[in-house]
C-alpha positions as CSV (number, residue, x, y, z in Angstrom):
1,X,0.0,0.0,0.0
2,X,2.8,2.3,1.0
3,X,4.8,1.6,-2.4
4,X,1.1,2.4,-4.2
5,X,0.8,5.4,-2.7
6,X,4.1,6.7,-3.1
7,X,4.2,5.8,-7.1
8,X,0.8,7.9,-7.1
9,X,2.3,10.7,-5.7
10,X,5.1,10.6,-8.1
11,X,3.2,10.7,-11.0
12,X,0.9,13.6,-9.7
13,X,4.4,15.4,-9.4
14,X,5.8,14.5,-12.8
15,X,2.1,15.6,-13.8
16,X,2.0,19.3,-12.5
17,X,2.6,21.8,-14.9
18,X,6.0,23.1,-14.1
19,X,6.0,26.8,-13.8
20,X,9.8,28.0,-14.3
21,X,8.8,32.0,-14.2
22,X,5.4,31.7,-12.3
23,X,2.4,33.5,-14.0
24,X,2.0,36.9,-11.4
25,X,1.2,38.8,-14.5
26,X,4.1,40.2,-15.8
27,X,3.4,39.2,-19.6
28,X,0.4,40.8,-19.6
29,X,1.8,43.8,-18.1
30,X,5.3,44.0,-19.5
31,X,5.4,41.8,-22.5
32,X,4.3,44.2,-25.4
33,X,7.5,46.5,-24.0
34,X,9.9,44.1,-24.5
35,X,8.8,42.6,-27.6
36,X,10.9,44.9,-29.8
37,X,13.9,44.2,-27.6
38,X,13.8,46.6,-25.0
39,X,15.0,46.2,-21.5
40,X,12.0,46.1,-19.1
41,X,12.1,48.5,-16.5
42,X,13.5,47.9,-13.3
43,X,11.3,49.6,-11.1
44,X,8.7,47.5,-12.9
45,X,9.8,44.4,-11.2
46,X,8.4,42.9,-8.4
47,X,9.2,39.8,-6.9
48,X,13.0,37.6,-7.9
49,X,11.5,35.4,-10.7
50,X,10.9,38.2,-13.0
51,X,14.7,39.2,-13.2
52,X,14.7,36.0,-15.2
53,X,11.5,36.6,-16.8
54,X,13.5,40.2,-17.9
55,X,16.6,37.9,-18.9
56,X,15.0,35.6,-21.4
57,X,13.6,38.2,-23.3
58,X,16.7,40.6,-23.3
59,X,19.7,37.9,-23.5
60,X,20.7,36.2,-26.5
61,X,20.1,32.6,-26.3
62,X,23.0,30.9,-25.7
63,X,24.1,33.2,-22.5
64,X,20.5,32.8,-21.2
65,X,20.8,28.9,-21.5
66,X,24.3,29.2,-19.9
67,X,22.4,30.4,-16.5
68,X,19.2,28.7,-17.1
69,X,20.6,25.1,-18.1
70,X,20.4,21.8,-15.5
71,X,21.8,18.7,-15.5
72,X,20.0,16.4,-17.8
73,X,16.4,16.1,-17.9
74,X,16.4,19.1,-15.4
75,X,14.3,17.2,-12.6
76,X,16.7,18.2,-9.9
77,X,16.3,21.7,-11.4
78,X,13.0,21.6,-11.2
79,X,13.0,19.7,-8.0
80,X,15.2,22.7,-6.4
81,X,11.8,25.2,-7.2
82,X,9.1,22.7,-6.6
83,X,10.5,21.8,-3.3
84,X,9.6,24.9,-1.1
85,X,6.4,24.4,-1.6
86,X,6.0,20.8,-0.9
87,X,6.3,22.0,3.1
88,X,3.7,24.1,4.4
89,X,4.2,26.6,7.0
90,X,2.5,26.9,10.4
91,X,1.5,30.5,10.9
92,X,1.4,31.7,14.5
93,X,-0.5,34.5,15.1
94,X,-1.0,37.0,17.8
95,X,2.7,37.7,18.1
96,X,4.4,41.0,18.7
97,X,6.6,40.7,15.4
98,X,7.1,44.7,15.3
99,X,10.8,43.6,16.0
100,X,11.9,41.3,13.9
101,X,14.1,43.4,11.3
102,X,16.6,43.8,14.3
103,X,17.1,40.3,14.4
104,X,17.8,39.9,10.4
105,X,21.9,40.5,10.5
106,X,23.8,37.4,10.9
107,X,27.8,36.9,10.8
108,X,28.9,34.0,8.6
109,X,32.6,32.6,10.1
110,X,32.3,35.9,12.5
111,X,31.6,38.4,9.9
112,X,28.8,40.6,10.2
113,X,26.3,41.1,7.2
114,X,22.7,42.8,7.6
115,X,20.8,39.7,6.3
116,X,21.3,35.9,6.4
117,X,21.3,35.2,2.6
118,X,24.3,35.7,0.5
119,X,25.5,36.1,-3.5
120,X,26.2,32.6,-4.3
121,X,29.2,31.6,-6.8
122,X,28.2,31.5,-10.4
123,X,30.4,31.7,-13.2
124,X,30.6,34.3,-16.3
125,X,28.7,36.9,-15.4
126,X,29.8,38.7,-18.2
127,X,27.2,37.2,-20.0
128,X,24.5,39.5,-18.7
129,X,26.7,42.6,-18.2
130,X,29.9,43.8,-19.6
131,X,31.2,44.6,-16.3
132,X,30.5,41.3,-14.8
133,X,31.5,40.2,-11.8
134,X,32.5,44.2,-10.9
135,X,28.1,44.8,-10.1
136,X,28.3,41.5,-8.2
137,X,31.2,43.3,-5.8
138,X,29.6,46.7,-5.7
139,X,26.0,45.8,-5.5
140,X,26.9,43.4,-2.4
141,X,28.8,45.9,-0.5
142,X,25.5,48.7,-1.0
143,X,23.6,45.5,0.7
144,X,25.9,44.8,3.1
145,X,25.8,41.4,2.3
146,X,28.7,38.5,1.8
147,X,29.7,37.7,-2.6
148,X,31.3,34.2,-3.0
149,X,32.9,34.8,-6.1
150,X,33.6,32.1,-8.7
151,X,37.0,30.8,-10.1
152,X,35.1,30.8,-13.3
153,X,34.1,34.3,-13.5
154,X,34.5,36.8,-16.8
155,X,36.4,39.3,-14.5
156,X,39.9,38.8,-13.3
157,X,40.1,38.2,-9.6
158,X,42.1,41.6,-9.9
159,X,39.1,43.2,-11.1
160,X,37.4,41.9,-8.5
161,X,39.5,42.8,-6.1
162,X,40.0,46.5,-6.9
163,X,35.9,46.5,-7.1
164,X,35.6,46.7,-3.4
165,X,33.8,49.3,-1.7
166,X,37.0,49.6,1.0
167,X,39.4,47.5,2.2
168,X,37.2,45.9,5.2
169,X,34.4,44.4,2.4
170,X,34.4,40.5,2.7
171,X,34.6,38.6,0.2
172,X,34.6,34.8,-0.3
173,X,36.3,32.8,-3.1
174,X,35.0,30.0,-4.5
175,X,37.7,27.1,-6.5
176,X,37.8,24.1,-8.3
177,X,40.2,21.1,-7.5
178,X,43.1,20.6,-10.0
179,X,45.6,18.1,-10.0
180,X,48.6,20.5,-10.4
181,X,49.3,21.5,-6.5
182,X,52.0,23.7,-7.9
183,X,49.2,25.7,-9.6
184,X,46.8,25.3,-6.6
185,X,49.5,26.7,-4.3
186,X,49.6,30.2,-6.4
187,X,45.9,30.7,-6.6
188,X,45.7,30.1,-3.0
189,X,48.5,32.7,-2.4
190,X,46.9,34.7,-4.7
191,X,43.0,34.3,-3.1
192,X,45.2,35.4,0.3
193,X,46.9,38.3,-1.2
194,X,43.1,39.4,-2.8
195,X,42.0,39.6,1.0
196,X,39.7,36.6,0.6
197,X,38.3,35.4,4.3
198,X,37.5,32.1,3.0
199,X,37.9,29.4,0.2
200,X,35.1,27.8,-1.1
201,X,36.1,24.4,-2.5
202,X,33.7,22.7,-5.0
203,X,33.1,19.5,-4.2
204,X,30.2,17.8,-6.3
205,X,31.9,17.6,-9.4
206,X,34.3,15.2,-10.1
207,X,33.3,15.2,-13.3
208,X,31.7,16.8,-16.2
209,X,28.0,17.4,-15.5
210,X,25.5,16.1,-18.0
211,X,23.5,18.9,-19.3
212,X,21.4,18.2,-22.7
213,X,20.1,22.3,-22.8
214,X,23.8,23.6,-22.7
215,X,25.3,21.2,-25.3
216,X,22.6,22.4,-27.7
217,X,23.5,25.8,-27.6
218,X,27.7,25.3,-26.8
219,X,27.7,26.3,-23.6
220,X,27.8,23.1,-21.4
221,X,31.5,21.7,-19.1
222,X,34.4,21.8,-20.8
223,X,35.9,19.5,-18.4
224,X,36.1,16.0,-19.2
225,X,38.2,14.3,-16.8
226,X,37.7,12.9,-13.7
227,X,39.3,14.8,-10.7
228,X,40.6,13.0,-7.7
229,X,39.0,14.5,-4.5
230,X,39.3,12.4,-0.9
231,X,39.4,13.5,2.6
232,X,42.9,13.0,2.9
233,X,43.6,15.8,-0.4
234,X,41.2,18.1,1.4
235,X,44.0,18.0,4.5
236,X,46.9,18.8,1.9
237,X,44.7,21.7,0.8
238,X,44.3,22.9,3.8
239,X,47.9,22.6,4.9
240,X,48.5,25.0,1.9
241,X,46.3,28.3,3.3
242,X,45.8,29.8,6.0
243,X,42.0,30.7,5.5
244,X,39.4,28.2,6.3
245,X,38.0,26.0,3.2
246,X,34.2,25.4,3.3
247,X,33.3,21.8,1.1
248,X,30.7,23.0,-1.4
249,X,28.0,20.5,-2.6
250,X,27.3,18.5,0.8
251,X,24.3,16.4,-0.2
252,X,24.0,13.5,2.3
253,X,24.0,13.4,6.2
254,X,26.5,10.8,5.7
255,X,29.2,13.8,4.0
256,X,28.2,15.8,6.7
257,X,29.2,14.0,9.4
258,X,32.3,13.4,7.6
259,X,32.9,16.8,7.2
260,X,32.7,17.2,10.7
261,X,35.0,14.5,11.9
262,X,37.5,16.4,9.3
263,X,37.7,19.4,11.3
264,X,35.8,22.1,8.8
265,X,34.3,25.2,10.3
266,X,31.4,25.3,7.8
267,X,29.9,23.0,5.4
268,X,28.0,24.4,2.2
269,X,24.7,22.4,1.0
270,X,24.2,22.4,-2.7
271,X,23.9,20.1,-5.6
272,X,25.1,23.0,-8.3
273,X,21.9,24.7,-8.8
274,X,20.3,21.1,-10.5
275,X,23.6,21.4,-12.7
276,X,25.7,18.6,-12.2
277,X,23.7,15.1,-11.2
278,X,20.3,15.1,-12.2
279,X,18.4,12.8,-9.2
280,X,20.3,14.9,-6.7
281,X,18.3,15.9,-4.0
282,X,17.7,19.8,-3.2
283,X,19.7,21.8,-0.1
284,X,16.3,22.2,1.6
285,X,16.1,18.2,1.1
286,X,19.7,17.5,2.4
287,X,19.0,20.1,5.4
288,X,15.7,18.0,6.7
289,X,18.1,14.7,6.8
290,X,20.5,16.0,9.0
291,X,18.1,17.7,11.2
292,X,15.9,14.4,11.2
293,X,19.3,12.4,11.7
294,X,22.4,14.4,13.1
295,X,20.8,17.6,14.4
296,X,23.9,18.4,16.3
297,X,25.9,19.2,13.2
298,X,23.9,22.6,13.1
299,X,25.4,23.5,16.4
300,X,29.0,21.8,15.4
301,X,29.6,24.0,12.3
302,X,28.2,26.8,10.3
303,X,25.5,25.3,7.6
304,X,25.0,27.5,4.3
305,X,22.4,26.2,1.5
306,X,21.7,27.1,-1.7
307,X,19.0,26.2,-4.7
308,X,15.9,26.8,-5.9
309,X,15.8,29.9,-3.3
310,X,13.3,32.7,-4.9
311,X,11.6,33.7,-1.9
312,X,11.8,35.2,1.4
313,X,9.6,32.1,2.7
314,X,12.2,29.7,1.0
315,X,15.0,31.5,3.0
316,X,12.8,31.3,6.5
317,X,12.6,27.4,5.9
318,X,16.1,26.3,5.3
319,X,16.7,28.7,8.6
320,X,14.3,27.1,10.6
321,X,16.1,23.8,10.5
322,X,19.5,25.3,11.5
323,X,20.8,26.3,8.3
324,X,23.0,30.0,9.5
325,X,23.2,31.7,5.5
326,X,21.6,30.9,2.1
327,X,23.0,31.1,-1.3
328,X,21.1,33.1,-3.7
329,X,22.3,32.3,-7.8
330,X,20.4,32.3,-10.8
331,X,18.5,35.8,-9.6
332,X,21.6,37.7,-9.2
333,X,23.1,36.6,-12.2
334,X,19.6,37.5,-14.2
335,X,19.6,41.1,-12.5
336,X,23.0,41.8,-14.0
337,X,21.3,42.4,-17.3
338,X,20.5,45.9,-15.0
339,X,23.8,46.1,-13.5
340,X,24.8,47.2,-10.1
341,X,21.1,48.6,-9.7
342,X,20.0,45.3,-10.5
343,X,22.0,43.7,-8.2
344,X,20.9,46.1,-5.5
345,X,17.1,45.2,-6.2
346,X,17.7,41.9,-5.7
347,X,19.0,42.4,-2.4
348,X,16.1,44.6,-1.4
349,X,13.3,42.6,-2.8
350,X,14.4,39.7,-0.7
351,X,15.2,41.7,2.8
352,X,11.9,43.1,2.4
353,X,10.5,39.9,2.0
354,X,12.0,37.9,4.5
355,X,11.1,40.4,7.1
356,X,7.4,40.6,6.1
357,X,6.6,37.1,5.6
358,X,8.6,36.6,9.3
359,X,6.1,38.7,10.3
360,X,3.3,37.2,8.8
361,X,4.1,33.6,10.1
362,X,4.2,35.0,13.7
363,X,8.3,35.3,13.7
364,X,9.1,37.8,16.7
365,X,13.0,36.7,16.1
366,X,14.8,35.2,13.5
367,X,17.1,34.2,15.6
368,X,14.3,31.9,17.4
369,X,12.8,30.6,14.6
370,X,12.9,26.6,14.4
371,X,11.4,23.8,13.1
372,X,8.2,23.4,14.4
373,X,7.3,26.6,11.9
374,X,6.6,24.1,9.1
375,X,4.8,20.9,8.5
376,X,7.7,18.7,7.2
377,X,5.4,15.5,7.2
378,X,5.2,16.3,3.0
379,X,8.2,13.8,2.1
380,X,7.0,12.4,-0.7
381,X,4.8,13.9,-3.5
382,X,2.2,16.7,-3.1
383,X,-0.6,17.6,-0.6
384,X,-3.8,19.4,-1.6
């Protein structure tokens, strides 16, 4: 009976219209303006999924696919969106939450930042914007919030660099393994010299990902062999730095724990935005597992998440099961078809939501939340 049920609810899933760019009536509103190619305006935007509503119509197709693509049939892509809503909230009400944008800054490794989400690491974002990863820099120090900035990005770490708004903005930086240690030694010298406070070390992909949108258009991984990545490297890695290195793409209480017994300060939840192994679950997935299994490794290290994240509500969920920062992608790197005021918006939009739907579910103090906030009985399929 339980096997019946559970093949039910995963065909209602693979059933549901998918809704990439949810219909909030921005077509009807904006779509005769950009129809001869012009930018919509950016005051005209209202919520994060229109940035890449904006970006489809405004980006040529290959650099929009670049950003948009996921690994293979996209289900862990679409998995990543769907997931939020699969877990309903529990509303309190009656609370004084008049409060509660005082309790919104947050330090990540003991650095302040005036909200607990962060840019995550995404590569070429000269795609959307000649100046790149430059707006990323800039539009995060206006925010007061942390950038992870990617190996892969279309500005030199230079660039980056010299972006800063003064010498105390921190910055993360983000790397992939190579087997050259020779090489690895100068770009961590050269992540120290940048003023870096952290390195973020990729760990899901060992090798290439398998994305069928990407190769279409030329734009998929390059990178064809397979990288040797153990426990016992991760040691010689850190051995070569003096700045902490945070494991990127922890998908399994089982990593976790190992993680832990390894000595990092922080572990990163991801599975590459739905980029890498299709059939990977989401962070918000991962996050429940360790809470349901090793709740302790919220109070043992520092737990960041990414994916999927468009909301404020999506942000208050992966908080309320211990998760300290979340990693915000895709609608950063669509809001650089604006620039640094794109940027900027982004960063608004989603403060502003996080406080008022806090409020709104009865949060006096985000600090406080937990996870009795949601229903997390939903694990499989959809409930009506």
């Amino acid at each position: 009976m339980r096997l019946s049920l559970l093949a039910l609810a995963s065909v209602a899933l693979a059933a549901r219209p998918f809704l990439d760019e949810p219909d909030t009536g921005i077509e009807e509103q904006l779509g005769e303006i950009v129809a001869n190619g012009t930018l919509a305006p950016l005051k005209s935007l209202v919520g994060l999924p229109d940035f890449q509503w904006s970006a489809r119509q405004f980006m040529n197709a290959s650099s929009y696919t670049y950003y948009r693509n996921g690994a293979a049939g996209e289900w862990s892509y679409r998995n990543n969106l769907e997931v939020f809503m699969r877990f309903k909230l529990r509303p309190r009400v009656l609370k004084d939450v008049t409060k509660i944008q005082d309790s919104i800054p947050t330090t990540i490794l003991g650095h302040n930042f005036s909200a607990p989400f962060f840019i995550a690491p995404c590569a070429r974002g000269g795609y959307a914007h000649p100046d790149g990863e430059v707006n990323f820099v800039k539009g995060a120090a206006a925010g007061d919030i942390l950038y992870m900035a990617s190996l892969y990005s279309s500005r030199s770490m230079d660039d980056i660099t010299a972006a800063k708004g003064n010498s105390s903005q921190v910055l993360f930086q983000q790397v992939y393994l190579t087997e050259n240690m020779t090489e690895t030694q100068q770009l961590f010298r050269k992540i120290e010299a940048a003023g870096s406070k952290a390195i973020v070390l990729t760990v899901d992909g060992p090798g290439t990902g398998i994305r069928h949108r990407a190769a279409r258009f030329g734009v998929g991984s390059a990178n064809i062999d397979l990288n040797l990545l153990t426990w016992e490297k991760y040691h010689t890695l850190s051995n070569m730095t003096s700045l902490p290195i945070i494991p990127k793409g922890i998908q399994t209480v089982d990593d976790a724990r190992e993680a832990v017994a390894n000595g990092v300060k922080a572990i990163y939840l991801s599975n590459h935005g739905g980029r890498q192994l299709d059939g990977a679950p989401s962070s918000l997935e991962v996050a429940l597992e360790i809470h349901q299994n090793e709740p302790d490794i919220f109070k043992q290290v520092e737990v960041y998440a990414d994916g999927g994240v468009r909301y404020g509500s999506d942000v208050l969920k992966l908080l309320s099961l211990g998760v300290r920062a979340v990693g915000v992608g895709r609608p950063y790197m669509f809001s650089n078809i604006y620039g640094e005021e794109g940027v900027k918006r982004v960063t608004e939009m989603l403060k502003f939501e996080l406080i008022n739907d806090a409020a709104n579910g009865g949060i006096g103090d985000l600090k406080k939340i937990g996870p009795e906030w949601v229903d997390w009985r939903a694990l499989n399929g959809w409930y009506s």
